[in-house]
C-alpha positions as CSV (number, residue, x, y, z in Angstrom):
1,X,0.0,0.0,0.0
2,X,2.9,2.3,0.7
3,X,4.3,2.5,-2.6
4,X,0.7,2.8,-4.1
5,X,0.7,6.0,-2.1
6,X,4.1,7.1,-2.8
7,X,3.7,6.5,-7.1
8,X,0.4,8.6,-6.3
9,X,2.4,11.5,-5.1
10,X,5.1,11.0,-7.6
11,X,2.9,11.5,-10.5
12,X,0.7,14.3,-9.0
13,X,4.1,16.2,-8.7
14,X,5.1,15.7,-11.8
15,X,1.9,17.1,-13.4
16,X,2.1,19.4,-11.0
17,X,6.1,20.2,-12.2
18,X,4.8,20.5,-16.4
19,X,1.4,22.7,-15.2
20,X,3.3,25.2,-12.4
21,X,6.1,27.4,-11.5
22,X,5.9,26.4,-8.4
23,X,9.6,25.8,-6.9
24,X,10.1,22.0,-6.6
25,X,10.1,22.5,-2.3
26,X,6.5,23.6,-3.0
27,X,5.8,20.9,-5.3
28,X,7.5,18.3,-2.8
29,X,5.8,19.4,0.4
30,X,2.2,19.7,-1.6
31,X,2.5,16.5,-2.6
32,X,3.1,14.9,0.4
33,X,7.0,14.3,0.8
34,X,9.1,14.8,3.6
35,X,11.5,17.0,2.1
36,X,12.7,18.0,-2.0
37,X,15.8,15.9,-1.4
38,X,12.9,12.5,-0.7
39,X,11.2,13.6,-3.4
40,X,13.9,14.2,-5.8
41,X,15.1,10.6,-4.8
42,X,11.5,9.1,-5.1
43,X,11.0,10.7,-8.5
44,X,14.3,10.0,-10.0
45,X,13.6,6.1,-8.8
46,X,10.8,6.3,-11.0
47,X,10.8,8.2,-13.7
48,X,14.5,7.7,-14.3
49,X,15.2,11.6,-13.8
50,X,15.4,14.4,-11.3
51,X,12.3,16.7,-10.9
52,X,15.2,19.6,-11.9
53,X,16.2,17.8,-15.0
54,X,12.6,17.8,-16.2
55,X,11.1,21.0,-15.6
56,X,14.8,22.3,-16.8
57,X,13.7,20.2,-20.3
58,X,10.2,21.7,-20.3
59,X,11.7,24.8,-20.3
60,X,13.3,24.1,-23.6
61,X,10.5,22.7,-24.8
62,X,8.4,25.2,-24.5
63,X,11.1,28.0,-25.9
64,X,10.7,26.0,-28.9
65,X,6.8,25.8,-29.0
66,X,7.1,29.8,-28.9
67,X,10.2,31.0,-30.8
């Protein structure tokens, strides 16, 4: 049941990380984590990436949607 719970959280915050500015503690402590550095550890477990890696690549993405 636990890691029901904690995939829950992990893919709220990463909605949360395309769909915000929100700084990533924010993101971390509305989603239910202890602190950014368990929630950076949780996410890159299972998405195979840092929550700063990815809203770095959205970013870029998005520079190139608009440019």
């Amino acid at each position: 049941m636990a890691i029901y719970a904690l995939r829950r959280r992990a893919f709220r915050a990463f909605e949360e990380l395309l769909n915000t500015d929100d700084s990533l503690a924010d993101i971390a402590h509305r989603c239910g984590f202890y602190d950014q550095a368990h929630f950076t550890k949780v996410f890159a477990t299972l998405f195979g990436d840092t929550p700063g890696r990815l809203r770095r690549l959205k970013g870029g993405f998005e520079r190139k949607q608009n440019g």
